[in-house]
N, C-alpha and C positions, 0 to 999 in steps of 0.2 A: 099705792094701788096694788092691792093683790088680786092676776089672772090667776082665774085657774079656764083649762082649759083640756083638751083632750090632743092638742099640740098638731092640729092638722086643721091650721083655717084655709078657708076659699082660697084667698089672695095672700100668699104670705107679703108679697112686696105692699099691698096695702097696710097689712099688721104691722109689719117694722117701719113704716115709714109716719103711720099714727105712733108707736111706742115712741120715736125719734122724738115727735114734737113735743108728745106729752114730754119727754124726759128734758127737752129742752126747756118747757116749761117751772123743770124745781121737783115734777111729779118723781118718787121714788117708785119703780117696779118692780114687786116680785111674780115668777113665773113661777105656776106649779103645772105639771104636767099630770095626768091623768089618765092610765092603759098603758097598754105594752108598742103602740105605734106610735110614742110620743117623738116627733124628729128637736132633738136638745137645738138643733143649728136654729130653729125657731123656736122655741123658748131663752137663747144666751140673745138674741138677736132683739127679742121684748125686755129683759132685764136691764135691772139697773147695775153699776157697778159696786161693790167686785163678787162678779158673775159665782165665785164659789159659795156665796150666803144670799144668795139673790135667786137662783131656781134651785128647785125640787120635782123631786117627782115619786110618784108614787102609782100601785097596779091598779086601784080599783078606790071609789071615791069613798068607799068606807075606810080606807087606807088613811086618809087626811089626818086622824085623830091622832096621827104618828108622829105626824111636822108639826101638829100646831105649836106646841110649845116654843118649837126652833122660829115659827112666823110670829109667835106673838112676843117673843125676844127681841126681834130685829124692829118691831113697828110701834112699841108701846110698855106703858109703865101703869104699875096701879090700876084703878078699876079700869084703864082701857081694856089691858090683856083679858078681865074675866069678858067684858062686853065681845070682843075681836076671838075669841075662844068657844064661845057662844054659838055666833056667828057662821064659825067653819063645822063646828059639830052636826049645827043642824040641816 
């Protein structure tokens, strides 16, 4: 599952406590951050591990075209990447 996010929800104890289950479930997390008020302690707190290729972040969501590469590396092979590349572009 790739968030993207602007890194400042409602309830953060809601947010980590949904990533928890998801991740207990098998789900893989990456966290992208979005603006300059992004708080990383809630994005490493949504990610899966190991948290150093698992969140990103970037200033402005025209910025995304910069990590895709790096997200479509970590999540996929062959026509997924052009599909998942696609995806974040637009």
């Amino acid at each position: 599952m790739i968030v993207v996010t602007d890194g400042r929800s409602n309830d953060v104890g809601d947010t980590w406590r949904q990533a928890i289950l998801d991740r207990n479930e098998g789900i893989q997390i990456i966290a992208v951050g979005v603006g300059n008020n992004v708080r990383m302690r809630e994005l490493t707190g949504m990610a899966s591990f190991p948290l150093g290729s698992t969140v990103f972040t970037v200033e402005e969501f025209e910025d995304l075209g910069d990590i895709v590469d790096n997200i479509t590396d970590l999540v996929c092979d062959g026509k997924w990447r052009y599909i998942i590349r696609n995806i974040l572009l637009s």
